[in-house]
C-alpha positions in Angstrom: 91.1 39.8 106.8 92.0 41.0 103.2 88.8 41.9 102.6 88.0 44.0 105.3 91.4 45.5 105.2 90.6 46.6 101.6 87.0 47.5 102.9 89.0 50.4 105.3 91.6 51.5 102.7 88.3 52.4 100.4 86.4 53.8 103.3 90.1 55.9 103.7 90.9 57.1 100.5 88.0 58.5 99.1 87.3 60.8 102.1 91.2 61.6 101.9 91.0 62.6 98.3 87.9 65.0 99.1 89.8 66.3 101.9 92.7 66.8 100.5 91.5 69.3 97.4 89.5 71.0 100.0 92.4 72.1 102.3 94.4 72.5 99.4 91.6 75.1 97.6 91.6 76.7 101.6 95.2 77.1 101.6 95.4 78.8 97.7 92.7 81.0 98.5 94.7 82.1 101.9 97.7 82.4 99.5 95.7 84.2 96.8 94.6 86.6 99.1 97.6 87.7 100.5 99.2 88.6 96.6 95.4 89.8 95.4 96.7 93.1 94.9 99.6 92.0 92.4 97.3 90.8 90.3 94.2 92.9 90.2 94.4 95.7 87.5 97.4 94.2 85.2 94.9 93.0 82.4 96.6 89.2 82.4 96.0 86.6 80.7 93.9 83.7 81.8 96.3 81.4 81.2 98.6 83.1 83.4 96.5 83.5 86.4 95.7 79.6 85.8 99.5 79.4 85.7 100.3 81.3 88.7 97.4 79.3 90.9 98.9 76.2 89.5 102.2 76.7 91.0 101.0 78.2 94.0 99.1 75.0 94.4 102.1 73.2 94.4 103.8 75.2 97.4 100.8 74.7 99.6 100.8 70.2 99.1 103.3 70.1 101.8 100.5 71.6 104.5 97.4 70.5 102.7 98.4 66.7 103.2 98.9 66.6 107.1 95.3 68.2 107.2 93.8 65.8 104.8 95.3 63.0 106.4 93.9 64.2 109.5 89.9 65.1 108.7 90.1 61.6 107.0 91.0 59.7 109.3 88.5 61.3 111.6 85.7 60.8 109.3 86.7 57.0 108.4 86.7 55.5 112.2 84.3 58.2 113.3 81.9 57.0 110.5 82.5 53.3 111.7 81.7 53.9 115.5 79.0 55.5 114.5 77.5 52.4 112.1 78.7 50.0 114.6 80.8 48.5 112.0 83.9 49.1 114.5 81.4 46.8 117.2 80.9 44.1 114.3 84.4 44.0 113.8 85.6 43.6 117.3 82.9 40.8 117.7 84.7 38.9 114.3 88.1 39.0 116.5 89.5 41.9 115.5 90.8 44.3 117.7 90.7 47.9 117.2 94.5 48.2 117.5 94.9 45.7 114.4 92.6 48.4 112.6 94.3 51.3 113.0 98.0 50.0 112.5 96.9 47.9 109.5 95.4 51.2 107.8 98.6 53.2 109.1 100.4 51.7 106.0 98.5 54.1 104.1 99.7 57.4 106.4 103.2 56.1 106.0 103.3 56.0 101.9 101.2 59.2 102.4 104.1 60.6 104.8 106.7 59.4 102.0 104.9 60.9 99.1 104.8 63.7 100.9 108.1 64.3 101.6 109.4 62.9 97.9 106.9 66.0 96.7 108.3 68.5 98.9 112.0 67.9 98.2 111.2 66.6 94.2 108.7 69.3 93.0 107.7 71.7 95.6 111.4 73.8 95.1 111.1 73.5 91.2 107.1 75.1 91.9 107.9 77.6 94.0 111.1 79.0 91.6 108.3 79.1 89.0 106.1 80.7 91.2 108.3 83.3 92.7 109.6 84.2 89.3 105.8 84.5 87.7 104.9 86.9 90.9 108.2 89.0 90.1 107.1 89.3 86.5 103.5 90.0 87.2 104.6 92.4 89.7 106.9 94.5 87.2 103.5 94.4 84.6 102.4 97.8 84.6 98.2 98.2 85.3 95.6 97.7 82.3 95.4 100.9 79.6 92.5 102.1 80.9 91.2 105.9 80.5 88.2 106.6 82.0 86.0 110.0 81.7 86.9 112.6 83.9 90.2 110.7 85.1 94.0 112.2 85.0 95.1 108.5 83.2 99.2 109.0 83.8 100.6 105.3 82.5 102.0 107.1 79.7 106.0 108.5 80.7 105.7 111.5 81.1 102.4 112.1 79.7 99.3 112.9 81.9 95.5 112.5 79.9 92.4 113.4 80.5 89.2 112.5 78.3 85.6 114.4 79.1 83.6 111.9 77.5 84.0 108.9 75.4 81.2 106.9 73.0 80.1 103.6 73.8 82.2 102.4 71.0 85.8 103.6 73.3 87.3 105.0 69.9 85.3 108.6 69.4 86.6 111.4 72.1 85.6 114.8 73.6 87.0 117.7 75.6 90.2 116.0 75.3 93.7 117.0 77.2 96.9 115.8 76.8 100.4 117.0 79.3 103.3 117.1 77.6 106.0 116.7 80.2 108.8 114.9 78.5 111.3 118.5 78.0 111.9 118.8 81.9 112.2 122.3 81.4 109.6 123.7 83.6 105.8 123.9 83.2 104.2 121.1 80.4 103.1 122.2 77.2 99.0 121.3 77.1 97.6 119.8 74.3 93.8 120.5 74.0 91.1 119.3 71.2 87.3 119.2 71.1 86.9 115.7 70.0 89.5 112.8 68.1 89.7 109.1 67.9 91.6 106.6 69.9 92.8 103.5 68.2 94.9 100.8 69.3 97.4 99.5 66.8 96.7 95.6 65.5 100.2 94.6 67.5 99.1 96.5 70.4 102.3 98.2 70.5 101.0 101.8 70.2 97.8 104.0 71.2 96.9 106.6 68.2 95.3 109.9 69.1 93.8 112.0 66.1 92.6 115.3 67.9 90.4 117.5 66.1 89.5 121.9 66.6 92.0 122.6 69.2 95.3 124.6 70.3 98.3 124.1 71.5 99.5 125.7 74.8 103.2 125.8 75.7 106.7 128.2 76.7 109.2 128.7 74.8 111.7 126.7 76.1 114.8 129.2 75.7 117.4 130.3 77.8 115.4 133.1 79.2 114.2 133.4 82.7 111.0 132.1 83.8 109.7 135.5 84.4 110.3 136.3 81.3 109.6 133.6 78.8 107.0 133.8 76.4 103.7 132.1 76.5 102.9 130.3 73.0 99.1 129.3 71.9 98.4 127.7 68.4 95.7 126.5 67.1 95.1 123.0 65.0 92.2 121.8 63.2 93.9 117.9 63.0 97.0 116.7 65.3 98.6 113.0 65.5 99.5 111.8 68.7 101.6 108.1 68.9 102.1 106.3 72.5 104.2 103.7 73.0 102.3 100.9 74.6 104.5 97.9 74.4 105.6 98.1 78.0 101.9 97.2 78.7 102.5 94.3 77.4 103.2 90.7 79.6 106.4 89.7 79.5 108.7 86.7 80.8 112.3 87.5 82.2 115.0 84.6 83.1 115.2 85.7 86.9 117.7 83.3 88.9 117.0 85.9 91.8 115.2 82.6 93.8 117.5 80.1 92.5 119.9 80.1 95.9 116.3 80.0 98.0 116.0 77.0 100.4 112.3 76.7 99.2 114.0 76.7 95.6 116.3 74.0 96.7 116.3 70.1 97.1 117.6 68.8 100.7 121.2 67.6 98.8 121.2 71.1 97.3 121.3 72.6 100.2 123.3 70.6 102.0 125.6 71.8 99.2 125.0 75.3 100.2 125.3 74.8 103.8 128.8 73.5 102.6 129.8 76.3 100.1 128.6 79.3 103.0 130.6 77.1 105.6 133.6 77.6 103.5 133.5 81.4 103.1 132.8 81.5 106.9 136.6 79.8 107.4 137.6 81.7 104.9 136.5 84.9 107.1 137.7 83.6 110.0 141.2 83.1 108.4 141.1 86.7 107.6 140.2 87.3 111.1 143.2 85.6 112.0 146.0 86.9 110.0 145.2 90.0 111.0 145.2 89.3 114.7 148.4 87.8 113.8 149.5 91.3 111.9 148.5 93.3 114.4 150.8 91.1 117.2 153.6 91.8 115.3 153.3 94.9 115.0 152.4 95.8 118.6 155.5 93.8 119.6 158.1 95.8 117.5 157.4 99.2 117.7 157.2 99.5 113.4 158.8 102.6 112.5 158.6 102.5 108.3 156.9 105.4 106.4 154.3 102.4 105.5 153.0 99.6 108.0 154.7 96.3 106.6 152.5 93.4 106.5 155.5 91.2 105.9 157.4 89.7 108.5 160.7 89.6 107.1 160.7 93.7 106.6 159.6 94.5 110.3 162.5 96.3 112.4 163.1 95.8 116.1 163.0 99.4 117.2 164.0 100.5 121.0 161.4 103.0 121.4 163.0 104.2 124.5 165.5 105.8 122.2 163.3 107.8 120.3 162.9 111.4 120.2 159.2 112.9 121.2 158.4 113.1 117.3 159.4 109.7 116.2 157.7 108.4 119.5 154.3 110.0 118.5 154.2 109.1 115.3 155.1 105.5 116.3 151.6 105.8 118.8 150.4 107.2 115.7 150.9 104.0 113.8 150.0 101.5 116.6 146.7 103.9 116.6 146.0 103.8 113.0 146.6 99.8 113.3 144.6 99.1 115.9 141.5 101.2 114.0 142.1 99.2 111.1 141.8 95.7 112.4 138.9 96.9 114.7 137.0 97.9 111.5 138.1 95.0 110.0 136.8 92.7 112.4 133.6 94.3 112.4 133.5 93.5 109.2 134.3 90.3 109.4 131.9 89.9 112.5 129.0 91.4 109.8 129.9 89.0 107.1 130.1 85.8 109.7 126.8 86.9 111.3 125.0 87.1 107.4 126.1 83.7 106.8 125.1 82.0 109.9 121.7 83.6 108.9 121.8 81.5 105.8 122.5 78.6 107.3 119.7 78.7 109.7 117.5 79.8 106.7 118.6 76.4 104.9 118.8 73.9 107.6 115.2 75.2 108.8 114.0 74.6 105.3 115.7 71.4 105.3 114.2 70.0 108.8 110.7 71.5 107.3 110.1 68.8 104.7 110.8 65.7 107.3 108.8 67.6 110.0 105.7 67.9 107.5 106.4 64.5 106.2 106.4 62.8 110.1 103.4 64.8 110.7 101.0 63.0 108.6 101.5 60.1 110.6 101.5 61.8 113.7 97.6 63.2 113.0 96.7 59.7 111.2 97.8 58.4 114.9 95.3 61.0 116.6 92.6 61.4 113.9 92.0 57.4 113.7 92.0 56.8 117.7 90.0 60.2 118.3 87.4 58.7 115.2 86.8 55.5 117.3 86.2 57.5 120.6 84.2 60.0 119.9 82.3 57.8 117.1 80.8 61.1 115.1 81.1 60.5 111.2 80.6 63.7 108.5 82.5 66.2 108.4 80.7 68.7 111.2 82.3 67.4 114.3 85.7 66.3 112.3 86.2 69.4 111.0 86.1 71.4 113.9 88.5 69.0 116.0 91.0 69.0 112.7 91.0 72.7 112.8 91.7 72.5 116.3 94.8 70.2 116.2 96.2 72.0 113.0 95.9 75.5 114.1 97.9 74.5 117.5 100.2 72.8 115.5 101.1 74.9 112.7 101.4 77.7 115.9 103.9 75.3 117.2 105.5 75.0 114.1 105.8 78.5 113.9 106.9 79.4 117.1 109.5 77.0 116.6 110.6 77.6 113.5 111.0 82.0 115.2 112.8 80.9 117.6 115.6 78.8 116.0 115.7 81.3 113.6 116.6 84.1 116.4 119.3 81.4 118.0 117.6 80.7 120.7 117.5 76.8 120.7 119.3 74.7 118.0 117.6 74.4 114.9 116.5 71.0 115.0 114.8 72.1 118.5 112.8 74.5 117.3 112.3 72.6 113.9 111.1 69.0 116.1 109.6 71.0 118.8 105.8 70.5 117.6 106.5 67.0 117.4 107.8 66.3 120.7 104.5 67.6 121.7 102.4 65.6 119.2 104.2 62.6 120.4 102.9 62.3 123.6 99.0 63.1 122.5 99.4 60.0 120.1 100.3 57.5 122.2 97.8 59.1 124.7 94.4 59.0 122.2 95.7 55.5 120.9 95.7 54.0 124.1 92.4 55.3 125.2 91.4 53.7 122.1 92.6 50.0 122.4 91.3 49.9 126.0 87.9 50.6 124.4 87.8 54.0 126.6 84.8 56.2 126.6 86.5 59.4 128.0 85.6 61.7 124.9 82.8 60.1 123.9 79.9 62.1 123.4 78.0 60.4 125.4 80.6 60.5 128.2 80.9 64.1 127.6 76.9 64.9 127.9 77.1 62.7 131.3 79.6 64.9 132.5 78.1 67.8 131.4 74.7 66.8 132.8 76.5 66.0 136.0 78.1 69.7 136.2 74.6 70.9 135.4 73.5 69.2 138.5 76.3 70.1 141.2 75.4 73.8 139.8 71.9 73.7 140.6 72.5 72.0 144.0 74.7 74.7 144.9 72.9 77.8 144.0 69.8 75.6 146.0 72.3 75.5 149.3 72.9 79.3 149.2 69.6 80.2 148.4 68.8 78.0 152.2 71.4 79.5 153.6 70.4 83.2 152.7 66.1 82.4 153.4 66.3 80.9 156.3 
């Protein structure tokens, strides 16, 4: 029995390993493709692209794992109906129900690395991650000046070159716009050719500019209409751009660090905590000044400013008051009911941000378990579905696991929208795709230890052939029925 056990863990793992690196190249390329625009044009680094993928990678484990464990699955007892090794096995006395629990041991330390990855490494990955994107984004685009092209990276400098060598240093028909006075129209810098040089530090662009003039206004405190137009010539003129903006650089960001996908589950069950206690600490404001505004109601407050304190608060017959004194006691009871209506909507604001929070965390929280019981949930389809249909490879697999996965992470999804919008509990929407997968597992496993051939393909192509032939009789009955 050992032996054969250790025969299906090694006809498992290495298809789960291929598997695995394929979803997980599918799912950075889906990723990569979404943020392709970020990263196009900044002249980076390899090593921080490499970076960048690398922690991406990490964030996409979680839902790379339940698809790997999946196909493999599939491909293992697909692969052995198909041999007949799953025939030669039953013959040696054991049961196809002993060979799928005894290789389930593998989906559950799959399911717990899983879950030890999401709540362990993922968070720490996607901080990186998010921080890296944040940074990348900032980068300004690549110094680039092509011919013919108004190049304005420079502040507030706008260049055009007419033709450059091959060598990207010698220059022609060159203009530069000077905007940096902000007192109307730019002074324009023209020369025939120059040179372009980058410093050694890359921290400035050099322009020498050769044969030209000089175009500009004299920036006085005339009016427009009437400022003089200046034109001088040059026959050499520096130029020095600061480029060291260009330049990649790292920032400390803790913008992500109070993230749920930046946070293990016991940090945010400490979160959950710390928003719970500025919700009761809203709702105590609420409170005291329901309470204020009680008192005051109740005896008529007549003081040139609205006490708060209880002790200062006069008992005032309101019946005795002149018409002035009685308005501007409405006045008051006005003004106070304004203020704790604004208040409370406030309040009501604040309470309604937080509760956001929460859901934000707890959904992130129920995330990593649901993920985690999923990759035994698909080993407990995958392997039953494998012995039925009896297909190895990876044609018919692959399409079935793409099947089940796109239903379920729709699920998931749809789930995860709707206990977000408050309308089930969280742990509903959270658990609702596995209520559903549930039911599918116990069904496919069953069909598999009673040895049933209702998705077989050869069941399938009997049933298909038998639709084929119903169809023909038909269409030979009507064609009777109109020829007599």
């Amino acid at each position: 029995m050992k032996i054969i056990y250790r025969y299906l863990f090694k006809k498992f793992l290495g298809p789960f390993i291929l598997t695995f690196f394929f979803a997980l190249f599918i799912l950075l390329m889906q990723f990569l493709w979404k943020y392709v625009d970020d990263l196009v044009g900044k002249g980076l680094e390899i090593n921080i692209v490499l970076e960048f993928l690398f922690y991406a990678s990490a964030t996409c484990v979680i839902f790379a794992v339940p698809l790997a464990v999946l196909l493999s699955s599939l491909m293992t007892f697909g692969s052995l109906g198909e041999q007949y090794e799953i025939i030669a096995m039953k013959s040696a006395g054991i049961s196809i129900k002993k060979l799928i629990f005894s290789l389930s041991v593998c989906a559950f330390i799959i399911a717990f690395g899983s879950f030890w990855f999401s709540d362990n490494v993922a968070p720490k990955a996607y901080f990186k991650m998010r921080s890296l994107l944040r940074n990348i984004v900032d980068q300004k685009p690549t110094l680039n000046i092509n011919e013919g092209v108004f190049y304005d990276g420079f502040d507030g400098y706008v260049i055009r070159v007419g033709k450059k060598n091959k060598n990207n240093k010698d220059i022609n028909d060159v203009l530069i716009l000077d905007q940096t006075n902000y007192q109307g129209n730019p002074a324009f810098t023209y020369a025939k050719k120059g040179k372009m040089i980058m410093t050694d530090d890359k921290m400035y662009m050099l322009f020498y500019l050769y044969d030209g003039f000089i175009w500009n206004e004299n920036p006085g405190s005339s009016p427009p209409e009437k400022k003089p137009l200046f034109r001088s010539t040059f026959s050499e003129q520096y130029k020095r751009f600061d480029i060291s903006s260009f330049k990649f650089e790292r920032t400390n960001s803790d913008f992500y660090s109070n993230s749920g996908q930046s946070l293990s589950n016991e940090e945010i069950i400490k979160m959950i905590d710390t928003v719970m206690l500025s919700v009761e600490s809203n709702n105590d404001n609420i409170l005291s000044a329901f309470l204020t505004s009680c008192f005051c109601f109740k005896y008529f407050i007549f003081p040139d400013s609205i006490p708060y304190n209880i002790s200062e608060i006069k008992n005032i017959n309101f019946s005795e008051l002149n018409t002035s004194d009685k308005e501007e006691v409405i006045n008051k009871m006005i003004m106070i009911k304004n203020d704790f209506k604004n208040g409370l909507e406030a309040q009501k604001e604040n309470n309604s941000f937080h509760y956001k929070n929460i859901t934000s965390f707890l959904t992130e929280w129920y995330k990593r378990y649901v993920f985690a019981v999923a990759c035994i949930l698909f080993f407990f389809i995958g392997a039953p579905l494998g012995t039925i249909i009896r297909k190895g490879g990876i044609g018919v697999p692959l399409v079935i696991t793409v099947i089940f996965f796109i239903i379920y992470f729709i699920l998931t999804i749809f789930g995860e929208k709707i206990a977000k919008g408050g309308a089930v509990p969280v742990w509903i929407g959270m658990w609702i795709s596995t209520f559903i997968l549930i039911p599918i597992c116990a069904f496919l496993t069953y069909q598999a230890t009673v040895d049933s051939s209702l998705l077989s393909s050869e069941e399938l192509l009997k049933i298909l052939k038998q639709f084929k032939q119903k169809l023909f009789l038909r269409k030979k009955n009507e064609n009777i029925t109109t020829n007599p």
